[in-house]
Structures are given as structure tokens and as C-alpha cells.
Chimera marker file (.cmm) of the C-alpha trace (Angstrom):
<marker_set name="trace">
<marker id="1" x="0.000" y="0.000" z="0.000" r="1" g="1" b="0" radius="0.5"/>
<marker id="2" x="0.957" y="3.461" z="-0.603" r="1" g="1" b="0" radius="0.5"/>
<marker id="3" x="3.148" y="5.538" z="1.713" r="1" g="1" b="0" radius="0.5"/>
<marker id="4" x="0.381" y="8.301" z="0.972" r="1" g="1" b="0" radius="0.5"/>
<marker id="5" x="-2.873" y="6.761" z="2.120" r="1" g="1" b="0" radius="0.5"/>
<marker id="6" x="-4.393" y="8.554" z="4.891" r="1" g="1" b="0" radius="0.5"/>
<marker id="7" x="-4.463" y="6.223" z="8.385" r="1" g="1" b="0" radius="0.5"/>
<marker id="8" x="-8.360" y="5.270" z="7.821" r="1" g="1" b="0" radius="0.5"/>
<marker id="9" x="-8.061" y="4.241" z="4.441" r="1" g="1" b="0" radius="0.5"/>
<marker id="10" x="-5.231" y="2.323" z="5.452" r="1" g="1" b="0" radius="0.5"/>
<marker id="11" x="-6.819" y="0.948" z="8.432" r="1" g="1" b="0" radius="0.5"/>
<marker id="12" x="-9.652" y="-0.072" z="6.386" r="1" g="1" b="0" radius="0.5"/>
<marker id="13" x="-7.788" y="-1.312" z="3.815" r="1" g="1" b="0" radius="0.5"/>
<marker id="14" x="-5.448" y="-3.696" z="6.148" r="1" g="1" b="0" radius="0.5"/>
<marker id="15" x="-7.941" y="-5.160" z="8.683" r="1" g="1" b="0" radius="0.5"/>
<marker id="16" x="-9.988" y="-6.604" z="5.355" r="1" g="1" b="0" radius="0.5"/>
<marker id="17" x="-6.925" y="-8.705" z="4.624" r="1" g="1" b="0" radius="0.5"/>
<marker id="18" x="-7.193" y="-12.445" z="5.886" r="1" g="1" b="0" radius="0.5"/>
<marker id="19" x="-6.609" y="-13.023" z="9.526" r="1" g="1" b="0" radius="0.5"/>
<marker id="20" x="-6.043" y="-9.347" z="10.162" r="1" g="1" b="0" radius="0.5"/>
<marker id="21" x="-9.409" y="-8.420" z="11.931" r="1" g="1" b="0" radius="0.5"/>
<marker id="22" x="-8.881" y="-12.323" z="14.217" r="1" g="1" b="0" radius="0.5"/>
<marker id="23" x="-5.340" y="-11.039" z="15.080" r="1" g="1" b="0" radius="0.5"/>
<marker id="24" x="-6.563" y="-7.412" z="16.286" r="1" g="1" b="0" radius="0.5"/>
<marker id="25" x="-9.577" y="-8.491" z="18.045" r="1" g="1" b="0" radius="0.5"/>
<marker id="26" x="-7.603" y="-11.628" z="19.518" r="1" g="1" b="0" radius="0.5"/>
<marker id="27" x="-4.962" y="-8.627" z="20.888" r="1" g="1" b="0" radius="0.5"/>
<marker id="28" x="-7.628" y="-6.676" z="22.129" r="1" g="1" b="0" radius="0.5"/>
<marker id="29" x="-9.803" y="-9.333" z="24.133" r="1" g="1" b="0" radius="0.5"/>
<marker id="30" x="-7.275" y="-11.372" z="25.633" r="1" g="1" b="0" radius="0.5"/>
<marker id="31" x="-4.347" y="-9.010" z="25.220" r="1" g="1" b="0" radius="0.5"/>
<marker id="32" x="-6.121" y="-5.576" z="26.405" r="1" g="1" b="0" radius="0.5"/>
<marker id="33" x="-4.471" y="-4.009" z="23.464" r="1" g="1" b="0" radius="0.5"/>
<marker id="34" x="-6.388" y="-1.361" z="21.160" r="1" g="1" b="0" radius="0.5"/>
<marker id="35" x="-6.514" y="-2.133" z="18.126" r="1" g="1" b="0" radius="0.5"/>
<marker id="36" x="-6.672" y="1.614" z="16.709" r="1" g="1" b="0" radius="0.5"/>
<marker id="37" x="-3.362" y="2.340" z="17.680" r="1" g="1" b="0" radius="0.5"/>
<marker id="38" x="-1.667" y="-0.934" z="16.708" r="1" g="1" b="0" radius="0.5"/>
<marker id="39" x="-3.019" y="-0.480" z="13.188" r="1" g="1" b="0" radius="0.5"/>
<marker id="40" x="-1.719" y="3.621" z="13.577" r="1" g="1" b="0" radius="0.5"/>
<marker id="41" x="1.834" y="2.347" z="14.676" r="1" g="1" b="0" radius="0.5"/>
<marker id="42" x="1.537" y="-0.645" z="11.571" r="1" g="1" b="0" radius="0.5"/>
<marker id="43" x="1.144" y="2.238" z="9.223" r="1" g="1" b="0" radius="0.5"/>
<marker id="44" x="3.626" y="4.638" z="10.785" r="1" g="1" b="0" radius="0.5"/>
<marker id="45" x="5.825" y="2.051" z="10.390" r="1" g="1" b="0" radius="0.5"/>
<marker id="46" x="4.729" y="0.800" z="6.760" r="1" g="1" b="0" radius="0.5"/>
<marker id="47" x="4.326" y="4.282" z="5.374" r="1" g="1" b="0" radius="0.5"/>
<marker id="48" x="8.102" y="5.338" z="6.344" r="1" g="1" b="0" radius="0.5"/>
<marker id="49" x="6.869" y="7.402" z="9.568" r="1" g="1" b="0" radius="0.5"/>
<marker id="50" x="8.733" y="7.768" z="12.999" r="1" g="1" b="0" radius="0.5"/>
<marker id="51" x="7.125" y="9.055" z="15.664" r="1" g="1" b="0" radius="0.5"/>
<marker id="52" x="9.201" y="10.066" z="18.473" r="1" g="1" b="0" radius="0.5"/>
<marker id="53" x="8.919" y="8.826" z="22.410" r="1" g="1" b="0" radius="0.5"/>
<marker id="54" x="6.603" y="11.546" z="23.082" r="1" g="1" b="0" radius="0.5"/>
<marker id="55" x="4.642" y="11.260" z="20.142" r="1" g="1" b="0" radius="0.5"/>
<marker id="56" x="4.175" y="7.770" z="21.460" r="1" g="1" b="0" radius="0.5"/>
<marker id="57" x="3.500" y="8.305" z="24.369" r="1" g="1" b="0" radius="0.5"/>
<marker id="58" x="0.485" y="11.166" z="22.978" r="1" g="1" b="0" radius="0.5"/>
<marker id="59" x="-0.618" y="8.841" z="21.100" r="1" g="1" b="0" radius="0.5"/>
<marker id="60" x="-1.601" y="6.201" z="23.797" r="1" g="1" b="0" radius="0.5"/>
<marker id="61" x="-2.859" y="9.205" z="25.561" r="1" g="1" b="0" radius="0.5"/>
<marker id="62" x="-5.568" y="10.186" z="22.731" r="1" g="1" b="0" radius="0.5"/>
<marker id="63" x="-6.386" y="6.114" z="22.517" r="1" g="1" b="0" radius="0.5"/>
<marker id="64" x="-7.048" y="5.897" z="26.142" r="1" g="1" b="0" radius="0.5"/>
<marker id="65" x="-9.052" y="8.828" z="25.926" r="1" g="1" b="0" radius="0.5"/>
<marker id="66" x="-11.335" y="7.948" z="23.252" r="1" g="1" b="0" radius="0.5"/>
<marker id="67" x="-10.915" y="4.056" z="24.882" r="1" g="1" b="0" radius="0.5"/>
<marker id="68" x="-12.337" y="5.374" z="28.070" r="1" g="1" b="0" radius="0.5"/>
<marker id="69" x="-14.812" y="7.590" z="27.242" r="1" g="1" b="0" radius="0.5"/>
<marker id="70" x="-16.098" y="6.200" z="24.196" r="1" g="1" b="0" radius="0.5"/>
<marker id="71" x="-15.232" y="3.191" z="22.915" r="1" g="1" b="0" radius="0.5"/>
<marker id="72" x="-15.461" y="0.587" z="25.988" r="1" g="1" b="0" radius="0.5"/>
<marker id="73" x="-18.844" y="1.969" z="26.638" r="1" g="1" b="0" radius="0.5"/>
<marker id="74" x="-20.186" y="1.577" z="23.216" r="1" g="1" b="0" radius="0.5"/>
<marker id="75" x="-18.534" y="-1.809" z="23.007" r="1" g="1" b="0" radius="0.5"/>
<marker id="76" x="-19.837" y="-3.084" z="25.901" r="1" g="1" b="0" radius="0.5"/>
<marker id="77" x="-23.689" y="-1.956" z="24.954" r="1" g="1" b="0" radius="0.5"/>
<marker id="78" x="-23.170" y="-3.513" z="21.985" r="1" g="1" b="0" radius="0.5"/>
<marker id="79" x="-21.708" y="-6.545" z="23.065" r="1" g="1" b="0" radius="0.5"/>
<marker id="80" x="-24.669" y="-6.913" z="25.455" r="1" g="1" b="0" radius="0.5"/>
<marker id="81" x="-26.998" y="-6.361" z="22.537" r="1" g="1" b="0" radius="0.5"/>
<marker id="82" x="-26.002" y="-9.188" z="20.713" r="1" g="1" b="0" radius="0.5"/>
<marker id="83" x="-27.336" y="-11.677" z="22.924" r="1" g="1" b="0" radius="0.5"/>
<marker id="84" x="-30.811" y="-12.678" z="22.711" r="1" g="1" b="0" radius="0.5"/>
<marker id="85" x="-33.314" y="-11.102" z="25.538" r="1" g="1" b="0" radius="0.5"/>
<marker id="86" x="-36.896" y="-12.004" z="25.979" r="1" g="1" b="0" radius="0.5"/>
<marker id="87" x="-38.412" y="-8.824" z="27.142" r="1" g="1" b="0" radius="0.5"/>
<marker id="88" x="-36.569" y="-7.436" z="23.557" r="1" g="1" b="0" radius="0.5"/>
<marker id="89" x="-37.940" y="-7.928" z="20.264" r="1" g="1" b="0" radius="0.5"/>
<marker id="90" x="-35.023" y="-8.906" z="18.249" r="1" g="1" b="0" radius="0.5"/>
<marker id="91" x="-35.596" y="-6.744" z="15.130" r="1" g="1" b="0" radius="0.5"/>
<marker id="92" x="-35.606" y="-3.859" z="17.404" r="1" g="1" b="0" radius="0.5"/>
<marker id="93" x="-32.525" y="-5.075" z="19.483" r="1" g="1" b="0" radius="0.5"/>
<marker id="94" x="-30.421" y="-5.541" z="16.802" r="1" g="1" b="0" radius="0.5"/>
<marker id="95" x="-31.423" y="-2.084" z="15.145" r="1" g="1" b="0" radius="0.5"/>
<marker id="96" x="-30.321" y="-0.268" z="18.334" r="1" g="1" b="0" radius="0.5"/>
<marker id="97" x="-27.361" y="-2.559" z="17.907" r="1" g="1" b="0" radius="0.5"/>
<marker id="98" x="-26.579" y="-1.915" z="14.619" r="1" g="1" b="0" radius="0.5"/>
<marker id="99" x="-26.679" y="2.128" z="15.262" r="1" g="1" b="0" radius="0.5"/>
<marker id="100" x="-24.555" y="1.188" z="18.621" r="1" g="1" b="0" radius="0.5"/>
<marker id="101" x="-21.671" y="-0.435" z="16.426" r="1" g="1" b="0" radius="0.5"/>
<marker id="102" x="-22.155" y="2.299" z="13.933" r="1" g="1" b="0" radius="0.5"/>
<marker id="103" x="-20.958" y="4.992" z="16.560" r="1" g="1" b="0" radius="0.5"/>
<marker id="104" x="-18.256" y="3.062" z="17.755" r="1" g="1" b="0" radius="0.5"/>
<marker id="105" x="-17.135" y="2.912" z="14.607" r="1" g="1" b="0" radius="0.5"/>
<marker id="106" x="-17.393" y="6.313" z="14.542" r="1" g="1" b="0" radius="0.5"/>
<marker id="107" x="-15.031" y="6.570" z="17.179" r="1" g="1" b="0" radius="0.5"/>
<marker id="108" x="-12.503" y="4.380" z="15.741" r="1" g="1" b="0" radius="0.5"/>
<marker id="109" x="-12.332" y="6.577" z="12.762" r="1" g="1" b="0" radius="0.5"/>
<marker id="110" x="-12.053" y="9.702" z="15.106" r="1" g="1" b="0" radius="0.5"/>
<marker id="111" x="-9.287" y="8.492" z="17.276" r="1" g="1" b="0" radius="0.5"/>
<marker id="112" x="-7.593" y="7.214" z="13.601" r="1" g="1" b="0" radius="0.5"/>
<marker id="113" x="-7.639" y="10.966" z="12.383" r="1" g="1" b="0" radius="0.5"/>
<marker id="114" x="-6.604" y="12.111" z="15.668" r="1" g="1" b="0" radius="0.5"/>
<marker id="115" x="-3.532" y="9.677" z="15.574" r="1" g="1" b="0" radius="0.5"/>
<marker id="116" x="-2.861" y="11.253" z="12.311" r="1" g="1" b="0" radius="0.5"/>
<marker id="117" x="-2.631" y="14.430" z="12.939" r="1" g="1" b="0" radius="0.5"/>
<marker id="118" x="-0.086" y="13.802" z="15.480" r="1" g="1" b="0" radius="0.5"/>
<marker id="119" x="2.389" y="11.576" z="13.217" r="1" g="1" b="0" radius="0.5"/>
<marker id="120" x="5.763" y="12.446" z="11.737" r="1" g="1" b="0" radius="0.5"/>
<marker id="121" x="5.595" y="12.897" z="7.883" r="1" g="1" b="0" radius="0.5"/>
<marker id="122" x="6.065" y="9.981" z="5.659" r="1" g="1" b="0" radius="0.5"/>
<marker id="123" x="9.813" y="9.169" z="4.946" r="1" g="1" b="0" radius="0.5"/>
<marker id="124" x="11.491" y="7.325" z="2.474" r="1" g="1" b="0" radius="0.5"/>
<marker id="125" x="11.877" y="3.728" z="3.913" r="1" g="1" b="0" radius="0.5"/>
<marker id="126" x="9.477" y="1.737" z="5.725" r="1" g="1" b="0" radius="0.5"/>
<marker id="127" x="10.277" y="0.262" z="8.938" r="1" g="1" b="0" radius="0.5"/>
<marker id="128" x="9.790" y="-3.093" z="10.836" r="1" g="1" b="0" radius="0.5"/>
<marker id="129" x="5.746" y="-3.043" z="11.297" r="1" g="1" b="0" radius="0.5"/>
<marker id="130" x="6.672" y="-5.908" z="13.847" r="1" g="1" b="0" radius="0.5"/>
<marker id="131" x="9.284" y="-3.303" z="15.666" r="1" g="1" b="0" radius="0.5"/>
<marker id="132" x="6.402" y="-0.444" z="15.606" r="1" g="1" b="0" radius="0.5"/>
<marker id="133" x="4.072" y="-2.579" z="17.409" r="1" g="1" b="0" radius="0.5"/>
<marker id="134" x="5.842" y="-3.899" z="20.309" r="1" g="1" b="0" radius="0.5"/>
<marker id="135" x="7.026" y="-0.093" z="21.115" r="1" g="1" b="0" radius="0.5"/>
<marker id="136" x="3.208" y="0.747" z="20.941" r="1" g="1" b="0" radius="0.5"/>
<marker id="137" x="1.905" y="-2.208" z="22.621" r="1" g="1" b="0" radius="0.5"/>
<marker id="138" x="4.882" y="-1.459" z="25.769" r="1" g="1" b="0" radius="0.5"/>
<marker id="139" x="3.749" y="2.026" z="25.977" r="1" g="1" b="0" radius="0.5"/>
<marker id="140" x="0.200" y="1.141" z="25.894" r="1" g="1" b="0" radius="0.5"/>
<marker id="141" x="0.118" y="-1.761" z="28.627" r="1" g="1" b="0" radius="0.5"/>
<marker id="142" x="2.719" y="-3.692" z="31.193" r="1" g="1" b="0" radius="0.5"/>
<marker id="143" x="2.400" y="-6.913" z="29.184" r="1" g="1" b="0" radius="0.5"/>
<marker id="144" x="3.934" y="-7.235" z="25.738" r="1" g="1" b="0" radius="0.5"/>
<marker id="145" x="1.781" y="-10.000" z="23.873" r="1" g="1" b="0" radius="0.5"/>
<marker id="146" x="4.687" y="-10.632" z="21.529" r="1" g="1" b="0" radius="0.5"/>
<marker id="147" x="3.029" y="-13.913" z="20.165" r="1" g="1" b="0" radius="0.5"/>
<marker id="148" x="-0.241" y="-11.571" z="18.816" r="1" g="1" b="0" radius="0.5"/>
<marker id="149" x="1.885" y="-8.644" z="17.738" r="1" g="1" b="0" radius="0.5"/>
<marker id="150" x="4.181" y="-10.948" z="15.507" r="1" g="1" b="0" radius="0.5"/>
<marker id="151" x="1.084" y="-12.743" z="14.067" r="1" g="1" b="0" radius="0.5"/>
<marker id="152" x="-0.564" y="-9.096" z="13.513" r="1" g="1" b="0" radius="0.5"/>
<marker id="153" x="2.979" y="-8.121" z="11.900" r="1" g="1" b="0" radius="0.5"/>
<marker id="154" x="2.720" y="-11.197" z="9.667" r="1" g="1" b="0" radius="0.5"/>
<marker id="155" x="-0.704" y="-10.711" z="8.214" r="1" g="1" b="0" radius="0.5"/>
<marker id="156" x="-0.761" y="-6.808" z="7.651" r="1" g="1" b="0" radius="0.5"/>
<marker id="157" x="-0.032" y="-5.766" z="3.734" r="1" g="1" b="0" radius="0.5"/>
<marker id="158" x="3.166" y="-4.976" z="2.790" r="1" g="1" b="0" radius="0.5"/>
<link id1="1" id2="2" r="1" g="1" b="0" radius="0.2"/>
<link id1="2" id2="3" r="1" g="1" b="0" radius="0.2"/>
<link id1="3" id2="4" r="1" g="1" b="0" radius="0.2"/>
<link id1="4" id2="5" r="1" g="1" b="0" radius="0.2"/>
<link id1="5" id2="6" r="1" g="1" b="0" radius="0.2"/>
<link id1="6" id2="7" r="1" g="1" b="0" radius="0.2"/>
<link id1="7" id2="8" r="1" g="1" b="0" radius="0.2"/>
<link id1="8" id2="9" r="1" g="1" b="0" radius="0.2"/>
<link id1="9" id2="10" r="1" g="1" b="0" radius="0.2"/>
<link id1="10" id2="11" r="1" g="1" b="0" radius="0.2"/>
<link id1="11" id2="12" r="1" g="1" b="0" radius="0.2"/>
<link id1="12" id2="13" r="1" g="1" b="0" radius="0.2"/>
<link id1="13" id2="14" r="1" g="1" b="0" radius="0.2"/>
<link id1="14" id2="15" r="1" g="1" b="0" radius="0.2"/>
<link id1="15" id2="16" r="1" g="1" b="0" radius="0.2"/>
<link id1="16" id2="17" r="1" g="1" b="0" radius="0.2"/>
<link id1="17" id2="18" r="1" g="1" b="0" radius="0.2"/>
<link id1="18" id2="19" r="1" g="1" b="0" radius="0.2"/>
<link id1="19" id2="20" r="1" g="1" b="0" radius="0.2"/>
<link id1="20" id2="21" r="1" g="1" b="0" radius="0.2"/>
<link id1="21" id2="22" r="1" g="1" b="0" radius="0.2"/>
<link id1="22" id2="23" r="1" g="1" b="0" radius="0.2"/>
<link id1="23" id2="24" r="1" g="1" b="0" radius="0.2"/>
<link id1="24" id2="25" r="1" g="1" b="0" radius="0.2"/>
<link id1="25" id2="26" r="1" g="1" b="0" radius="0.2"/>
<link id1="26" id2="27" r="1" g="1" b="0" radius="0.2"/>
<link id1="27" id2="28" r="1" g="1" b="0" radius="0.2"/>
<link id1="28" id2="29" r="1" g="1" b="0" radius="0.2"/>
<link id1="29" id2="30" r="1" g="1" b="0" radius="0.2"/>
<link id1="30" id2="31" r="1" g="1" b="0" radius="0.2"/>
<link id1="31" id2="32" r="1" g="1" b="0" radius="0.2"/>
<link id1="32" id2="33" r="1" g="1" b="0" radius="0.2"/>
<link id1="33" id2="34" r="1" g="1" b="0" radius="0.2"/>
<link id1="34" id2="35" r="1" g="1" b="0" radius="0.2"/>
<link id1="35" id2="36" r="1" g="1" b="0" radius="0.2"/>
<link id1="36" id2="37" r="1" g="1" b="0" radius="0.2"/>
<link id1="37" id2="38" r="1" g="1" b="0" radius="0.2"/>
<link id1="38" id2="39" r="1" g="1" b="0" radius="0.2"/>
<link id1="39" id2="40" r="1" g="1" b="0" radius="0.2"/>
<link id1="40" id2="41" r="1" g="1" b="0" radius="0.2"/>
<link id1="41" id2="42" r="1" g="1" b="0" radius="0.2"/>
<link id1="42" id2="43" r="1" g="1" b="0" radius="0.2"/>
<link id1="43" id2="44" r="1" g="1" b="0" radius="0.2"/>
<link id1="44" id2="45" r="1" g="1" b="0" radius="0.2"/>
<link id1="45" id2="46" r="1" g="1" b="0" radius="0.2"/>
<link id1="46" id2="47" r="1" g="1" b="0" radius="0.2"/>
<link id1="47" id2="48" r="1" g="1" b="0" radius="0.2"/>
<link id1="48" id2="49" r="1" g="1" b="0" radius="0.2"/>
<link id1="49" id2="50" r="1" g="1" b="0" radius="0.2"/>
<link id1="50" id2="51" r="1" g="1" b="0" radius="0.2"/>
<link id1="51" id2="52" r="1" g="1" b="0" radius="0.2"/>
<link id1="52" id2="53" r="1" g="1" b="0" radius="0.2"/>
<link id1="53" id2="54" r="1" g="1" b="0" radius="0.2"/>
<link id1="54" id2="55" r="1" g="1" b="0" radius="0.2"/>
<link id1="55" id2="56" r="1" g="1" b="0" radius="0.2"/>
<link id1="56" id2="57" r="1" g="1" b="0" radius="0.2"/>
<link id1="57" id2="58" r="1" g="1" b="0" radius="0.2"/>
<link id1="58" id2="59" r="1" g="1" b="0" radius="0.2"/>
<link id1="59" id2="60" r="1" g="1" b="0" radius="0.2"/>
<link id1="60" id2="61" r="1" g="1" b="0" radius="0.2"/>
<link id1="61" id2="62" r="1" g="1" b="0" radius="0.2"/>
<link id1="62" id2="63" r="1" g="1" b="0" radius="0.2"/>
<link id1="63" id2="64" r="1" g="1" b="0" radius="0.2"/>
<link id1="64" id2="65" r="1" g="1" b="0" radius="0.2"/>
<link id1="65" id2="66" r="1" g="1" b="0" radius="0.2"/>
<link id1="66" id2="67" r="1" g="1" b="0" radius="0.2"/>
<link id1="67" id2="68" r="1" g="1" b="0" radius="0.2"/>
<link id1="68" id2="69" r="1" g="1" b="0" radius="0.2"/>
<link id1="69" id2="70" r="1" g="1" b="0" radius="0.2"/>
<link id1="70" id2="71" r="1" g="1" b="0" radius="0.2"/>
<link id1="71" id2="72" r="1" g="1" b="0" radius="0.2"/>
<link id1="72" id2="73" r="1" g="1" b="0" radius="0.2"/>
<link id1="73" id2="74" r="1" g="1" b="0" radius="0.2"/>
<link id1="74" id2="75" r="1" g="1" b="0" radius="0.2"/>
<link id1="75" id2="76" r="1" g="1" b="0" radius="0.2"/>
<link id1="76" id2="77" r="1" g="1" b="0" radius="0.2"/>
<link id1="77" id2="78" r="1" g="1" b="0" radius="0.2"/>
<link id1="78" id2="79" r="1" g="1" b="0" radius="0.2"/>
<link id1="79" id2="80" r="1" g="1" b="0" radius="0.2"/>
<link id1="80" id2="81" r="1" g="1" b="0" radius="0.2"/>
<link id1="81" id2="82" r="1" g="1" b="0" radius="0.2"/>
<link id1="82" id2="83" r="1" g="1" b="0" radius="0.2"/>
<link id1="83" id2="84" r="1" g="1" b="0" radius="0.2"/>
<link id1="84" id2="85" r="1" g="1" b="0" radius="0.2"/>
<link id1="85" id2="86" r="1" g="1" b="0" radius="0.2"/>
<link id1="86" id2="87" r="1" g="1" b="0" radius="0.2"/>
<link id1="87" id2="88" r="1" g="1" b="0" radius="0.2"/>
<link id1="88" id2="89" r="1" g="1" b="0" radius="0.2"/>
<link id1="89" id2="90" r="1" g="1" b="0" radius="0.2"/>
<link id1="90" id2="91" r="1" g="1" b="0" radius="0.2"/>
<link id1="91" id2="92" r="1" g="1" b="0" radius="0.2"/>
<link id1="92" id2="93" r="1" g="1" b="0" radius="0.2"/>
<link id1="93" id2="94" r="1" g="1" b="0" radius="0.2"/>
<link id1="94" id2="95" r="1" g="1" b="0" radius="0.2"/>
<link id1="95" id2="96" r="1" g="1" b="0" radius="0.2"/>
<link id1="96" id2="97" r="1" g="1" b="0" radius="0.2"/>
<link id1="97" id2="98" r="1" g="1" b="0" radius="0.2"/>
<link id1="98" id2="99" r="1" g="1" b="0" radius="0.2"/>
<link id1="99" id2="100" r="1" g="1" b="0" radius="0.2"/>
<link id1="100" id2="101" r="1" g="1" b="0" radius="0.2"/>
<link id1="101" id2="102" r="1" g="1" b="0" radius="0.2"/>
<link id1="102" id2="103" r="1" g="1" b="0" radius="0.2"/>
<link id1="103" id2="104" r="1" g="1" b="0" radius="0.2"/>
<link id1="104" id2="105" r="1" g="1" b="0" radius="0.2"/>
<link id1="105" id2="106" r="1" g="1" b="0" radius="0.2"/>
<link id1="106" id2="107" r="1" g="1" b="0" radius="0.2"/>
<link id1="107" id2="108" r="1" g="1" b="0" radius="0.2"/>
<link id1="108" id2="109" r="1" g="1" b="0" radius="0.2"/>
<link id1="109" id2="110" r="1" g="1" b="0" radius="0.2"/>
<link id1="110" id2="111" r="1" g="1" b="0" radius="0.2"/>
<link id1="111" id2="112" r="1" g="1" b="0" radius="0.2"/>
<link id1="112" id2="113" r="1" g="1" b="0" radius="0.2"/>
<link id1="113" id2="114" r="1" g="1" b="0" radius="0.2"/>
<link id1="114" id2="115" r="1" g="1" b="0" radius="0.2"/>
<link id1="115" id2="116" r="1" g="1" b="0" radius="0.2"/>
<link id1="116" id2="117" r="1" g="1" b="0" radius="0.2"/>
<link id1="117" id2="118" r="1" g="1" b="0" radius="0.2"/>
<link id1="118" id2="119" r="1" g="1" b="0" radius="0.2"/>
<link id1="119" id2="120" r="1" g="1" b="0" radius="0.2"/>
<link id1="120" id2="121" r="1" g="1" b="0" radius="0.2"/>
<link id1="121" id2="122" r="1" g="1" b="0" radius="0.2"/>
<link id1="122" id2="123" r="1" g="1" b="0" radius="0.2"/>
<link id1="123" id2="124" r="1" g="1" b="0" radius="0.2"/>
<link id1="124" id2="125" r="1" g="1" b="0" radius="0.2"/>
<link id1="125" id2="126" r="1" g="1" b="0" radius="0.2"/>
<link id1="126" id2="127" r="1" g="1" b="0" radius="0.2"/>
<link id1="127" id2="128" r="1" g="1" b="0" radius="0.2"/>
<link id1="128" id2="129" r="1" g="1" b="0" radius="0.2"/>
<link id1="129" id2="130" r="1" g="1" b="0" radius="0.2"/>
<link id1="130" id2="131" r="1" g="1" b="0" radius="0.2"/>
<link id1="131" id2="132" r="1" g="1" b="0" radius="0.2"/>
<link id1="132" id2="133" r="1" g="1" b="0" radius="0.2"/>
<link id1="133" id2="134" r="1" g="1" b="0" radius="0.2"/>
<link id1="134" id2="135" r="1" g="1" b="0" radius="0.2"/>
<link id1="135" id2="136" r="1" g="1" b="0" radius="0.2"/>
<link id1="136" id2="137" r="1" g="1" b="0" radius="0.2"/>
<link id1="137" id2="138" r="1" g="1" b="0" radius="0.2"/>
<link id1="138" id2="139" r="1" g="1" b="0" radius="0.2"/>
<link id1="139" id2="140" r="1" g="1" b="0" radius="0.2"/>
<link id1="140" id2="141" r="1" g="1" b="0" radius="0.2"/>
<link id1="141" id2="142" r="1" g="1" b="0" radius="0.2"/>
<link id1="142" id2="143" r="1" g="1" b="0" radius="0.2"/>
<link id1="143" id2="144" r="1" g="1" b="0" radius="0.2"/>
<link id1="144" id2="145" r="1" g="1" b="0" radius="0.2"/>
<link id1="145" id2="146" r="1" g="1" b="0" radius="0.2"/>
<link id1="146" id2="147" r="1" g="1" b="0" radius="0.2"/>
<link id1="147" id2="148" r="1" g="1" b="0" radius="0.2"/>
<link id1="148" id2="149" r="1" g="1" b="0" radius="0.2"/>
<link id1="149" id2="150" r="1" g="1" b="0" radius="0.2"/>
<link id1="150" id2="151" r="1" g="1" b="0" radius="0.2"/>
<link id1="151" id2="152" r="1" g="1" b="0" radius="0.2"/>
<link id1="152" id2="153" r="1" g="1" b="0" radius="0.2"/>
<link id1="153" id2="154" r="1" g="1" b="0" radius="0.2"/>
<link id1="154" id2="155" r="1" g="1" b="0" radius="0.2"/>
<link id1="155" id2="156" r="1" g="1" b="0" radius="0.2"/>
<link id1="156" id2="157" r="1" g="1" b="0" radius="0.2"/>
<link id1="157" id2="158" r="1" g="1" b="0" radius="0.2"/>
</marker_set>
């Protein structure tokens, strides 16, 4: 993919490809990880980018943020959704549910343009996508799921 594709169009693009989308969510449910900012520091490091420590260290920031106050929440309504409830007509769950994931969504994409606008402009050779993500994933958490990250690294686009 092209070193001048914007972060959602990339992000898009990447978690379509096989395995991609059970890596991430694997990373985020039993790893804690968000998957936003993995796929931000994939691209930084596909697209020739390098952010800095503290650009890092913003960027968790703005993910646990938009995590906190937006994401989880919506996630966790919609998770709760899916399952079937008897006082609930399921036509009318599911379309609550449907405009539930919808805004999350939503939220990805605004934390994605947010971790764009903080990121170093492209450069001329791409780095280790594998490298990228374990600096993210250390910054983000205490545990380093190296096993999901290198999986992740393996079955993002070149």
C-alpha cells in the first residue's frame, strides 16, 4: 500500500486482509491491546513514519481517551446487545445494535484521524511493522503479547 494513504483508508484497507481483523480483536480481548493504535503504529511504520517517544506516548494518551470515554462503553452496549433477551424484540434489538456499532465505529475513525494528525511525515523507507508494534503495545500496557503482535505483523499488507 501506498506511503500516501491517509491512516483510515489504510486501516480499512489492512484489517480486510485475511486473519487481520482475528489477530486485532484476539490482541484486544485477551491481550487488552487497542486495536486503533496498533493499526496507527503498523502504518507509521509501513508508510516510512517515525514518531518520536513523546509522540508515542500522545498517542496512547488520545487512545485511552477515546478508549475510556467512548469506545469501551459503546462496546460493551453492543456486546450486550447481541445476545438474545426475551423482554426485547429482536428486530428492534439488533437495530439499536446496529446504530450502537455504527458509533463506535465512529469513534474508531475519530481516534484514527486524531492519531494522524499527530504523526511524523512519511519518509522514504518503511520500517519493521513488527518493531512499531511492540514499542506501541509497551507504551500502551505492562504486558507485551509478543506472540499476537508478531502474528498481527505477519498478516498486515506490505
Amino acid at each position: 500500500m501506498s506511503s500516501d494513504i491517509g491512516l483510515w483508508d489504510w486501516a480499512v484497507r489492512a484489517y480486510a486482509f485475511e486473519g487481520v481483523s482475528e489477530a486485532c480483536l484476539h490482541l484486544q480481548d485477551a491481550a487488552g491491546q487497542n486495536v486503533p493504535l496498533l493499526l496507527w503504529a503498523a502504518w507509521t511504520a509501513r508508510t516510512g513514519r517515525a514518531p518520536d517517544e513523546d509522540a508515542i506516548e500522545a498517542a496512547c494518551d488520545i487512545a485511552r481517551a477515546w478508549q475510556d470515554a467512548a469506545i469501551a462503553p459503546l462496546r460493551a452496549v453492543r456486546r450486550t446487545l447481541k445476545g438474545r433477551n426475551p423482554d426485547l424484540e429482536d428486530a428492534d434489538r439488533e437495530a439499536v445494535r446496529a446504530q450502537v456499532k455504527a458509533v463506535e465505529l465512529e469513534a474508531e475513525r475519530r481516534l484514527l484521524m486524531a492519531l494522524e494528525a499527530l504523526s511524523p511525515p512519511a519518509g522514504l523507507t518503511p520500517r519493521p511493522v513488527q518493531d512499531a508494534l511492540v514499542t506501541v503495545a509497551r507504551q500502551w500496557s505492562a504486558m507485551t503479547p509478543r506472540p499476537g503482535l508478531v502474528q498481527l505483523a505477519e498478516r498486515l499488507p506490505a
